[in-house]
Every structure is written in structure tokens, then in C-alpha cells.
Steps between C-alpha positions, in 0.01 A plus 500: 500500500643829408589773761223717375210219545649455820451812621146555330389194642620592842238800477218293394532615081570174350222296642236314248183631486616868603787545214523208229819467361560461161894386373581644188862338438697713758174756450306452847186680447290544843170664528341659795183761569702668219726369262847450669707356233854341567723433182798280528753474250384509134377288229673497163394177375290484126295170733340752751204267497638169436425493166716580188458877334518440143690861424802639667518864696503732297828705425447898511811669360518852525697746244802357616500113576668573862492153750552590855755254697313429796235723449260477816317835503200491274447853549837625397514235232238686327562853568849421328370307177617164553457220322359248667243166450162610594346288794229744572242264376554284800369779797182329453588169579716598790239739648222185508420382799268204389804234444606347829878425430730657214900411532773624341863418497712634300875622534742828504413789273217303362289826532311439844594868643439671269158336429430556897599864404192495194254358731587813752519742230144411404325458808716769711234837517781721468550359150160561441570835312788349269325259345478619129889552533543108601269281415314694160544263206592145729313223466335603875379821341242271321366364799447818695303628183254232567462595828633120602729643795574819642836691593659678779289392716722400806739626706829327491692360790836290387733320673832344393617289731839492349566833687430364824833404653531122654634534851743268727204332666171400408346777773743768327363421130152515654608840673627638111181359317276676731715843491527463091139469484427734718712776321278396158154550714647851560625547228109369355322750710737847439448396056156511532467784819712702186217429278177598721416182691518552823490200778422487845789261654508587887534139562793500257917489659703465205776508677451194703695195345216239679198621349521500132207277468268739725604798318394340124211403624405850625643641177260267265219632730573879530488454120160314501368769722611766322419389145124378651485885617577656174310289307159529761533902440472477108872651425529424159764779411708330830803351379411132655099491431593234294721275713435137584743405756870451592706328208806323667779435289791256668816407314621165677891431390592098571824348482 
């Protein structure tokens, strides 16, 4: 069980009945009263669903056929014309929540960062405005025109877990997982403050190395609170009317 499951579970937010889970590869997508989504790792396979797709991603060269080495910022990718193979057509799939299980395995610089880096650049809100700029003319453009799925419609809250430093003892890596995610809750909560929302976290210490689990739990529901208040005043020019829930990314780095 991963270090973040631990800790949800340990607040009561990965029990059945109150939030199903859903495993999408190393994509954990958990729901609650409102939509708090978990993505692990990235997808890059063309067998999303198990079955075969008959044509390959398609390649979108720019005026200058540029390939990034290593390339794991979708955002920046686009903004600087890269060439790159367009997976866009697979949000969908890796935004459903009706398929129990979906695994993928696949090895270095095979893409999975910077396809965890699409899935947050199309979901995160504060992409919402730049969407013409990166994603007009991909194969996902097609399937917002029919109205199939909506963007920038959650806030983001990654983690890479390859920045949180392994200590001399078990209790000391325990004491640097908590502070690491700790420093991203803050981190989490000043973004968005920046940007209008404004959260009520009294019960919040984030500078307590113990308590990371208590303060993401009262994180994911200062959001739901505040989001359920915006939304109950009809604030449609408010920049998160239109915001479903917490979107967290993790990137998990193994041997």
C-alpha cells in the first residue's frame, strides 16, 4: 500500500462505500462528496483498454520538427513548438471511472511524466484560460467540441515522491515524507490563495512533521467547503464556479 493510501486511510478517505477507488495503471482515481481525484504515474500505452488500437498517435510537427530529450512539461512543450506524438486522445480513457483496474508498466523515458504533466495541464483550472494555445487542433480538441468532457475543472495537488529524501531509519523517512508533503499542501493552499480561493484551515499545522495525513484531509475539505459555497451563491464570473474537486497527481520513482 502506498504512503499516500496509508495516510488517507488512516483518516477514514479510502473506505468502500464512502470513496470507491478506481486504479487506473499507476492513475488512482478516488471519489468523495466531490470529486477528489488521485493520479499516479502515467499511461503511455496504445492498449489503454486491453484491446489493440488499430492506428498509432498521431505525430504533430510544428514549423520546425524539434524533439525534446526528456521532455516532461506538457505546458512548455507546447508554448515552445515541439514536436511531439499526440496522446491527447487518451484523457478520456484515463479520466473514466467506470473500469475497475487499468495497469501500466512501462520503462525510462517511455513518456509517463510527461503524460502525467497533459492530464494536469487539462484538468488544472489555472490552465483553464490557455486552452486554445495548447490543446486547439489535438485530437482532444474534438472531444471537448462534443461536449464529451470538460476542462480545467480541478485544482491540482502533485506530489513526487522522488524529492522526498529517505532517512537513516524507518521513523526518520517517515519524519521526511510527512515534512515533504507537508511543504506541497502549503505550497497547494498559497497557488490557489494567489488565485482567489480562499480556505479556512485553523485546524491546519504545516509545520508539524506527524500530521501530514490530518492536514490533507482538512485541505481536501476546506476545498469542498469552499467550492460548495461559491457554487450555492450562483458565482458564475468566480474563477472556480466550475470546479469539481481536488486532482492529485503523484509521481512514484521505483528502483
Amino acid at each position: 500500500m502506498s504512503a499516500i493510501r496509508r495516510l488517507l486511510r488512516r483518516k477514514g478517505l479510502d473506505c468502500p462505500g464512502l470513496l470507491p477507488t478506481l486504479r487506473i495503471g499507476f492513475l488512482n482515481v478516488i471519489h468523495s462528496t466531490r470529486s477528489f481525484t488521485t493520479i499516479t504515474g502515467s499511461p503511455t500505452s496504445s492498449h489503454l483498454d486491453g484491446t489493440a488500437q488499430n492506428d498509432s498517435s498521431r505525430l504533430v510537427i510544428e514549423k520546425i520538427a524539434r524533439f525534446p530529450q526528456g521532455a516532461y512539461n506538457f505546458e512548455h512543450l507546447r508554448q515552445q513548438g515541439f514536436s511531439f506524438f499526440d496522446k491527447t486522445r487518451y484523457i478520456p480513457l484515463l479520466s473514466d471511472t467506470s473500469s475497475p483496474v487499468k495497469l501500466f508498466c512501462r520503462p525510462r523515458r517511455f513518456g509517463k511524466s510527461l503524460t502525467l504533466s497533459m492530464m494536469e495541464t487539462f484538468h488544472g483550472v489555472q490552465f483553464k484560460g490557455e486552452y486554445n494555445q495548447l490543446f486547439k487542433g489535438l485530437d482532444i480538441d474534438k472531444v471537448v467540441n462534443q461536449r464529451d468532457i470538460a476542462y480545467g475543472q480541478y485544482l491540482i495537488l502533485r506530489f513526487d515522491f522522488s524529492l522526498a529524501s529517505l532517512g537513516d531509519t524507518p521513523k526518520k523517512s517517515a519524519e521526511n515524507l510527512n515534512k515533504y508533503i507537508n511543504t506541497v499542501l502549503r505550497h497547494f493552499v498559497r497557488f490557489y490563495d494567489a488565485w482567489g480561493l480562499k480556505l479556512e484551515l485553523e485546524d491546519c499545522d504545516f509545520g508539524d512533521r506527524d500530521n501530514a495525513a490530518d492536514n490533507l484531509y482538512w485541505v481536501v475539505r476546506a476545498v469542498d467547503t469552499e467550492i460548495t459555497r461559491i457554487q450555492s451563491k450562483a458565482d458564475h464570473q468566480n474563477n472556480f464556479y466550475d470546479v469539481r474537486g481536488v486532482c492529485l497527481c503523484r509521481r512514484v520513482v521505483s528502483p
